[in-house]
PAKOLLO-503263 format. One record per residue (C-alpha): residue in three letters; x, y, z. Coordinates in steps of 0.001 Angstrom, whole numbers, plus 524288, in hexadecimal, padded with zeros to 5 digits. Last residue first. Layout:
! residues N
ALAXYZ ...
***
This chain:
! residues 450
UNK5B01551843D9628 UNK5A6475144AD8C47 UNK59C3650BEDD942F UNK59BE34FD5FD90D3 UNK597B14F7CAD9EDB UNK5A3B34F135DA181 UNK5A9ED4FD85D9E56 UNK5A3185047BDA833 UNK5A6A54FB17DB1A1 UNK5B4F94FB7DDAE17 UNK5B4F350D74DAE20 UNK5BFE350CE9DBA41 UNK5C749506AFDB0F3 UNK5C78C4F81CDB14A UNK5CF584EDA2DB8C5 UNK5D4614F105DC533 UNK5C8FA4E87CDCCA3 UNK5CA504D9FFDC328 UNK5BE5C4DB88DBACD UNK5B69E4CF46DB7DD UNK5AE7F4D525DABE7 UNK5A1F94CDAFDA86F UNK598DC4CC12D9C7D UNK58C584C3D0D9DDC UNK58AB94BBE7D9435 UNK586304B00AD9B92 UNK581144B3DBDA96E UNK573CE4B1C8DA63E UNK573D24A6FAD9E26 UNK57BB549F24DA8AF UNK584C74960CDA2B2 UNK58DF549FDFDA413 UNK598474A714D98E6 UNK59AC04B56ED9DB9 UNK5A1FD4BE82D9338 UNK5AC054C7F3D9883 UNK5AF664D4DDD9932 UNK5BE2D4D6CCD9BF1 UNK5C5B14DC4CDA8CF UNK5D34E4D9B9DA82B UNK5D7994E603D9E7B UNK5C9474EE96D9DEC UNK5BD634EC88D985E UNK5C1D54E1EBD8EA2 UNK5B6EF4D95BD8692 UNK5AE624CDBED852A UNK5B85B4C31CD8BA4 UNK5B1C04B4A0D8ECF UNK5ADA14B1B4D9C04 UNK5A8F14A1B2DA117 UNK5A09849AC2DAC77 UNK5987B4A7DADB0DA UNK58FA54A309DBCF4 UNK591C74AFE8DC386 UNK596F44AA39DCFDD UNK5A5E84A88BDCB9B UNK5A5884B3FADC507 UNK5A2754BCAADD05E UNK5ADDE4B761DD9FD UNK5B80E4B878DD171 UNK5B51D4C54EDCD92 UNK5B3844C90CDD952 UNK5C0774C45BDDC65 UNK5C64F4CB76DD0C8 UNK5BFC54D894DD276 UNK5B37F4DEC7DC907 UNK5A9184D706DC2F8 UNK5A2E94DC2FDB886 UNK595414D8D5DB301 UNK58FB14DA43DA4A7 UNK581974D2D9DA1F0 UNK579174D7FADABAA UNK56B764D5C8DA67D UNK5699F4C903DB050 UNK5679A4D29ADBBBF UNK564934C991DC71A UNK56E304BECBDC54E UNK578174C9BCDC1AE UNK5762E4D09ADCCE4 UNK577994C3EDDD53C UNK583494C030DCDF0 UNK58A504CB4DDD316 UNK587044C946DE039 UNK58C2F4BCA9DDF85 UNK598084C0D4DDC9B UNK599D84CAFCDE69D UNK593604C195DEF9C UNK5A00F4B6C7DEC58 UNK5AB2B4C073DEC70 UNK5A60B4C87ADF943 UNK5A4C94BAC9DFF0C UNK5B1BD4B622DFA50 UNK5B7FC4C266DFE2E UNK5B2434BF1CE0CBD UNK5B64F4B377E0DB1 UNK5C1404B2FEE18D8 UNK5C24B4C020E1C6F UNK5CC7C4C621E1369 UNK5C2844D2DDE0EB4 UNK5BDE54D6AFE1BF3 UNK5CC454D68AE20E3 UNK5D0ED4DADAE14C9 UNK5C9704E78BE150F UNK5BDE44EA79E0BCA UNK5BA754F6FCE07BB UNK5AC3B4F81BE0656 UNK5A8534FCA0DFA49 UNK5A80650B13DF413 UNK5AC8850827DE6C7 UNK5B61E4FD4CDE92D UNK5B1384EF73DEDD3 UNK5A51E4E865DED8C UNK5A03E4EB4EDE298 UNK592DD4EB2ADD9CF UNK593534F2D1DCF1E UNK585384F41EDC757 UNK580E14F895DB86D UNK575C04FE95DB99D UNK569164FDC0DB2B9 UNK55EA24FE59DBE13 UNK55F824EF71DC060 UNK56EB64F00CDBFB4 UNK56BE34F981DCDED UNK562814F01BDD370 UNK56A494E452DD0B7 UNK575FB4EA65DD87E UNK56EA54EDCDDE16A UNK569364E0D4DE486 UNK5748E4D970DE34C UNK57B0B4E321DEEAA UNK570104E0ADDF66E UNK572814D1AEDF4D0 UNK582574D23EDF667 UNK57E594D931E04F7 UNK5742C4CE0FE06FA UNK57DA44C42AE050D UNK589194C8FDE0D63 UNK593EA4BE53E0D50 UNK59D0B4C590E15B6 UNK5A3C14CA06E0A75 UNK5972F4CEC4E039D UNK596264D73AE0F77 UNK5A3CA4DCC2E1066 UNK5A3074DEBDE0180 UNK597114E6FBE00CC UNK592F64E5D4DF1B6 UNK590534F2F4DED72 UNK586E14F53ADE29B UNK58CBD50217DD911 UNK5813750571DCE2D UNK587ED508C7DC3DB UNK58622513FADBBE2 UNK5934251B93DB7B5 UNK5984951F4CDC52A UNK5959A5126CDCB21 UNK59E1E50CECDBF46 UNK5AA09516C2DC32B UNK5A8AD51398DD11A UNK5A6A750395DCE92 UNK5B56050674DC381 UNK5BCB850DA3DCE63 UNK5B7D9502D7DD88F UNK5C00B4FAA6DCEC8 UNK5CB0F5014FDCC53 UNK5CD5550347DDDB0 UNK5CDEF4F462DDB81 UNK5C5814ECAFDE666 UNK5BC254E44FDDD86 UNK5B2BF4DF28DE189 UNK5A8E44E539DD5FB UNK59D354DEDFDCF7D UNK598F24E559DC49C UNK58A4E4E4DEDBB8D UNK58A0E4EB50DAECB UNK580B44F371DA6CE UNK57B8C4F94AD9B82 UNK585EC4F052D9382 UNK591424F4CBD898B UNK595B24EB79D7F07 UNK5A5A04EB09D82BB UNK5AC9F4EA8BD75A3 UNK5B75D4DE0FD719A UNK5C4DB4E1EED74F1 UNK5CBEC4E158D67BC UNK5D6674D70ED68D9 UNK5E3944D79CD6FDA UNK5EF634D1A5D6691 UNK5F5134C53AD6A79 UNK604F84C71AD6AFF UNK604414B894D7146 UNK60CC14BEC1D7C45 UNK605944CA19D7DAF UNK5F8244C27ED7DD4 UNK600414BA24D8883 UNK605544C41BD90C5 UNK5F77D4CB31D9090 UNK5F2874BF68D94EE UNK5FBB94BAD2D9FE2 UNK5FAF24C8A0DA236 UNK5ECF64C54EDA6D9 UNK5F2024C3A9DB3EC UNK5FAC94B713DB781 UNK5FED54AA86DBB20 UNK601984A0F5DAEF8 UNK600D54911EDAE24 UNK607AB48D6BDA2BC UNK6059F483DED98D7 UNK6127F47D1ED91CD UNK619DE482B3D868A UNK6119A48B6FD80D2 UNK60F0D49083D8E7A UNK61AF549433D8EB4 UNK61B4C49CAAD82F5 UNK60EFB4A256D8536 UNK614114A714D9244 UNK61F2B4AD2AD8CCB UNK619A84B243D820D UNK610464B9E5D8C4B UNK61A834BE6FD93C8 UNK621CF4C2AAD8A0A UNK6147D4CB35D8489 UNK612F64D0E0D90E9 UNK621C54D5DED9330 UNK621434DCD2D87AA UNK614E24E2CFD8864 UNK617EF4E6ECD9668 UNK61D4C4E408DA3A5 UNK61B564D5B7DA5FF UNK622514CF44DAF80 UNK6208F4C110DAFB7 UNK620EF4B711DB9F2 UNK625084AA0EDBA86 UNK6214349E76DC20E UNK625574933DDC79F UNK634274979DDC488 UNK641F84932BDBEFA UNK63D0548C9DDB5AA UNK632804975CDB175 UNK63E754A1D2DB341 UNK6467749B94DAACA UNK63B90498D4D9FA3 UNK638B44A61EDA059 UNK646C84ABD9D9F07 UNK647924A1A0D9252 UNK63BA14A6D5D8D07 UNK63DC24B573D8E13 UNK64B764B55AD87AD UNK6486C4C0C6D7F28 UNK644E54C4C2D8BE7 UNK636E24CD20D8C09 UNK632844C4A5D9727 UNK63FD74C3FDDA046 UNK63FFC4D175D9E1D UNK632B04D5CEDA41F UNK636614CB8FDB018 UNK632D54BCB7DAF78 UNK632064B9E8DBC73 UNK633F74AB9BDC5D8 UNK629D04A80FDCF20 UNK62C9349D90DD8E5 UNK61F0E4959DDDB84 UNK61DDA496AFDEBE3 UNK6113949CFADE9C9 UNK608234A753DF074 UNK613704B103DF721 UNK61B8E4AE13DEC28 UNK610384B53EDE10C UNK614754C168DE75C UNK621EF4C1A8DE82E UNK620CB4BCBDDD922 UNK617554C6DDDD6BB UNK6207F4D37CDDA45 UNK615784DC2EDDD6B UNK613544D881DEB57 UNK608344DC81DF564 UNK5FBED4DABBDED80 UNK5EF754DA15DF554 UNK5E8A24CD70DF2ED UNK5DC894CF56DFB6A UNK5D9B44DD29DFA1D UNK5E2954E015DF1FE UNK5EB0C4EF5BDF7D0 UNK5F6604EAD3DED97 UNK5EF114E734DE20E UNK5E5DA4F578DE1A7 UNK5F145500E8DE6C0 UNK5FA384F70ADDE5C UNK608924F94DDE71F UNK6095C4EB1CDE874 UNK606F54E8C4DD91E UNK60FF54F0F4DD696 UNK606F94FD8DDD09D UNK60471502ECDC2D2 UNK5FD605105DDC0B5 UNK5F0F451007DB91C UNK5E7355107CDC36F UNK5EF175057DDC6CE UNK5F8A14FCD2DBF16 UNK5FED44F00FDC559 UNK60B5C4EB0DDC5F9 UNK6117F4DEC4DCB3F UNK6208F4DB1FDCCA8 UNK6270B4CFD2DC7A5 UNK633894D8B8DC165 UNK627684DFDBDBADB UNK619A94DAE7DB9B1 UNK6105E4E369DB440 UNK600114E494DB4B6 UNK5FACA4F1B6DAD9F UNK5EEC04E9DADA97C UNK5F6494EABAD9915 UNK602BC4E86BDA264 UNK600584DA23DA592 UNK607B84D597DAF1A UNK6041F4CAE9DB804 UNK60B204BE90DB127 UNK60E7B4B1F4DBA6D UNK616D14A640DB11D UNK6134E49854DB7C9 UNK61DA748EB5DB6D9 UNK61D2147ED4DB387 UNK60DBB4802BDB244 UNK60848472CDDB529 UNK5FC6D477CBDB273 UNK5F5F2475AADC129 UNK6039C47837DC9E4 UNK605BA48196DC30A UNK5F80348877DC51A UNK5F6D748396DD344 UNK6049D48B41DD6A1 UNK5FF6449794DCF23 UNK5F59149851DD6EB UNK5FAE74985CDE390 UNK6013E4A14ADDDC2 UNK5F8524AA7ADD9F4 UNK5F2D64AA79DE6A0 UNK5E53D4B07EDE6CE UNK5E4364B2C3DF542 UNK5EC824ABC9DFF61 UNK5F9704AD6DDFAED UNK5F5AA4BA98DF4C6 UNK5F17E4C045DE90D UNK5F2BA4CCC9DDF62 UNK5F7474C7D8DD2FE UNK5F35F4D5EADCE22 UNK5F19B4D1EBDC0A2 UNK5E7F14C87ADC6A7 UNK5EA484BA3DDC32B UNK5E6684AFFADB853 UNK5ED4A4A4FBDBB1D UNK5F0074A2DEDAB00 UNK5F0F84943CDA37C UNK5F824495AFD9914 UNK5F9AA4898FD8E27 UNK5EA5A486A3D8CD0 UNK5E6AE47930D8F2C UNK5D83447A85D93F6 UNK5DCD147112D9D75 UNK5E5FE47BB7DA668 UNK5DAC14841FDA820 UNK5D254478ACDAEB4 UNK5DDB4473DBDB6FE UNK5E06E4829DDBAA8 UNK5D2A84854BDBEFC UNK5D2B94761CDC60B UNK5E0F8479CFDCDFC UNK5DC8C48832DD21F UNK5D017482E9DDB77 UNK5D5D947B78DE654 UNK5E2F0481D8DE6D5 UNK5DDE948F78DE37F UNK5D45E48D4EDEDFB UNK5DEF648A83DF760 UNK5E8C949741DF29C UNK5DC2549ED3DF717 UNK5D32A4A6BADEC6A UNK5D24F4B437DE904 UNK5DA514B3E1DDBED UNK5D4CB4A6D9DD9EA UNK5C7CB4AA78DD516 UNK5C7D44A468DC7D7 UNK5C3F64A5F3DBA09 UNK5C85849B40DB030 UNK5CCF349FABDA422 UNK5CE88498D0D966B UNK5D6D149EC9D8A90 UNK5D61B499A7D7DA0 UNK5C65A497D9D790C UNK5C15548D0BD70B6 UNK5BC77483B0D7AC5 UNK5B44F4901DD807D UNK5A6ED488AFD808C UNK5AFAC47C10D84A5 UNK5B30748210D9193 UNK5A49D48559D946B UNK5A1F5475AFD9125 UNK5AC6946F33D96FC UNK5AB15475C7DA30B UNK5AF3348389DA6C8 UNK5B834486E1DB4B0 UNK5B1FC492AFDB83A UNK5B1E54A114DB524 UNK5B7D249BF6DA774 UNK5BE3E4A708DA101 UNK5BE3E4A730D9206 UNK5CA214AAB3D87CD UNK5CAF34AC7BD79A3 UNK5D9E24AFD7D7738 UNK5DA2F4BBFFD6D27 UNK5E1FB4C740D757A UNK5D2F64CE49D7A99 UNK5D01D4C059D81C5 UNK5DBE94BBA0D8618 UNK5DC2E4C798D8E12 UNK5CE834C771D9319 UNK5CD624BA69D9667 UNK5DA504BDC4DA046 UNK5D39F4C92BDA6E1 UNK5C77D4C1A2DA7DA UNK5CDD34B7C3DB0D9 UNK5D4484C392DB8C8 UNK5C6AA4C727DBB0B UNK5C2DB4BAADDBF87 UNK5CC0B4B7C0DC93E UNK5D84E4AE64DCB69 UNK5D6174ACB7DBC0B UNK5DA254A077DB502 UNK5E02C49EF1DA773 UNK5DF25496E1D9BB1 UNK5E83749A70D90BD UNK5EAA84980DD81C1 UNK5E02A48F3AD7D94 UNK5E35F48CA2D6C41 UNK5D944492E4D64E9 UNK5E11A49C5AD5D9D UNK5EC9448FCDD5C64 UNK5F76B490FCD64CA UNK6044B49799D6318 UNK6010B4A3D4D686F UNK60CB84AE4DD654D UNK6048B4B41DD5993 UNK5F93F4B650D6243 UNK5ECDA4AEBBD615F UNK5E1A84B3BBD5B56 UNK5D31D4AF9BD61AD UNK5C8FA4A48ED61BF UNK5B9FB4A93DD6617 UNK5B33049BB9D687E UNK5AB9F4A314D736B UNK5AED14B2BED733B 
***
């Protein structure tokens, strides 16, 4: 991938190497998600897990989409106002036209938890943004936005977002209202205007958007389908054109924009199987524990990681759990370690809202992780399953940059690790947000024919 340069769509005015976007992820599997995009439609993209210096950022001087990985979808409004203003300030000197809030499809979050628009308010206020446009839909991950509203698919049925049997019953950011300006008002006094599935496919599009971004902060989009995609994404092209933007969305700020350019999807590059893979799981997504019962079933050894104790700060408990876990990839399997689904321990919010205890269970999770690897240098394809633990494990794995290898599954790519240490370098990782997958993910990881 380094030095690759890629096709532009007809619509793109820019030259092939031209920087087209630079976007930050609230977690790290959402940050993936948007690599991944850019990726298979012709942009060369690479995720920073930090922020790079001159000479990690100049190893990828040629590439046109930058990320920065972040764990702000679980963080405070006050850490997003000490630590938001220096990601954006880095994103917004690389020069690039967009610059994407990368958020969960789900937008679940709460005034005190992950606000989007808290975040939102820093980003403006950063680039200078004049309006911010908000995208969530993306129909190719069965996301829509109609009249405002969220939907989700599944099992393969589609939900509002408030009805979600997964989004609604969150853990920490449960969702409770599918019309997202309602809910984005609760976190931001910004007034939010809509651009509705007409408003997009007008022949008037333009002039209706340039209303409703005067009369408005910010300005959402519905998007339905194809159609409503690819106006969204000329849209935003369009505007940015004329002065950069500052964007708050999923990855159908993405798939808008590869509609938009009318870039075609290129041939998704084979998955070289392995003997073996290593998985950390927190995630809580009924999918999820679907995909640790399903890879149980097929040969892996299953290492539970005992939340309540990990939460509390419990060592000893991560230790045994390291040591297992070790034991069992020693012997030739490949290993799941979780702390959620399958047959953990349920966790209530009382346990689960005490005043750092996710941080805990984030941090030894992690760590725990690294241990195996640290002891078992031959492992060489990991996944990480759930967005905080996501978060959490890749900022402790000593992994400074990920370039796209191949898709798995929609929002869940392999990846290439770049690290200064040997041993970590190479090593291929998927950050999986929970419903992503088929119950068969880990064994796809792995290279079986499913």
């Amino acid at each position: 991938m380094e030095g690759h340069t890629s096709r532009e769509g007809n619509s793109c005015t820019r030259g092939p190497a031209a920087p087209v976007l630079a976007w930050y992820g609230d977690d790290f599997t959402g940050s993936t998600d948007v690599m991944e995009m850019l990726s298979l439609h012709g942009r060369s993209a690479v995720l920073f897990l930090e922020r790079p210096d001159a000479r990690l950022l100049a190893r990828f001087a040629s590439y046109q989409a930058f990320g920065l990985a972040g764990s702000s979808r679980s963080r405070s409004p006050e850490w997003m106002d000490a630590e938001l203003p220096l990601a954006f300030g880095f994103l917004k000197a690389l020069g690039t036209p967009l610059l994407h809030y990368k958020v969960c499809s789900t937008f679940d979050s709460s005034p005190q938890v992950g606000s989007i628009g808290r975040a939102m308010e820093i980003g403006q206020r950063v680039t200078g943004s004049r309006w911010v446009p908000i995208v969530a839909g993306a129909p190719a991950m069965s996301r829509f936005t109609f009249f405002g509203h969220l939907f989700a698919a599944n099992a393969g049925e589609v939900f509002r977002i408030d009805r979600h049997p997964t989004m609604s019953r969150h853990p920490v950011t449960p969702m409770d209202e599918a019309d997202l300006r309602v809910h984005l008002a609760k976190q931001t006094a910004r007034r939010i205007g809509l651009m509705s599935f007409r408003d997009v496919v007008a022949a008037d599009a333009a002039e209706r958007l340039s209303q409703a971004s005067q009369n408005h902060d910010a300005v959402l989009f519905d998007v339905i389908d194809a159609a409503t995609l690819a106006g969204t994404g000329r849209l935003l092209w369009d505007q940015a054109q004329q002065a950069p933007l500052f964007v708050v969305g999923s990855s159908g700020v993405e798939h808008a924009l590869a509609a938009g350019w009318g870039a075609q999807a290129m041939p998704n590059p084979a998955n070289v199987p392995v003997s073996q893979v290593l998985v950390l799981s927190g995630s809580c997504s009924p999918m999820t524990s679907a995909q640790i019962a399903t890879a149980v079933a097929n040969g892996f050894a299953a290492v539970r990681l005992d939340p309540v104790a990990l939460g509390n700060g419990d060592r000893d408990a991560m230790q045994r759990a390291v040591a297992e876990a070790i034991a069992a990839w020693r012997a030739g399997r490949s290993v799941v370690m979780y702390s959620a689904g399958h047959d953990a321990v349920q966790l209530d919010r009382d346990i689960s809202g005490r005043p750092g205890f996710r941080e805990s269970l984030g941090e030894l999770s992690g760590r725990a992780l690294c241990a195996v690897l640290d002891a078992c240098p031959e492992v060489r394809r990991v996944v990480v399953a759930g967005g905080d633990t996501s978060s959490w494990a890749g900022s402790l794995l000593g992994v400074q940059a990920l370039t796209f290898v191949c898709s798995l599954a929609p929002g869940a790519p392999l990846c290439r690790a770049w690290s200064n240490d040997a041993q970590r370098d190479g090593i291929e990782i998927v950050f999986k947000g929970g419903q992503c997958g088929a119950p068969e993910f880990f064994l796809q990881v792995r290279g079986d024919r499913t």
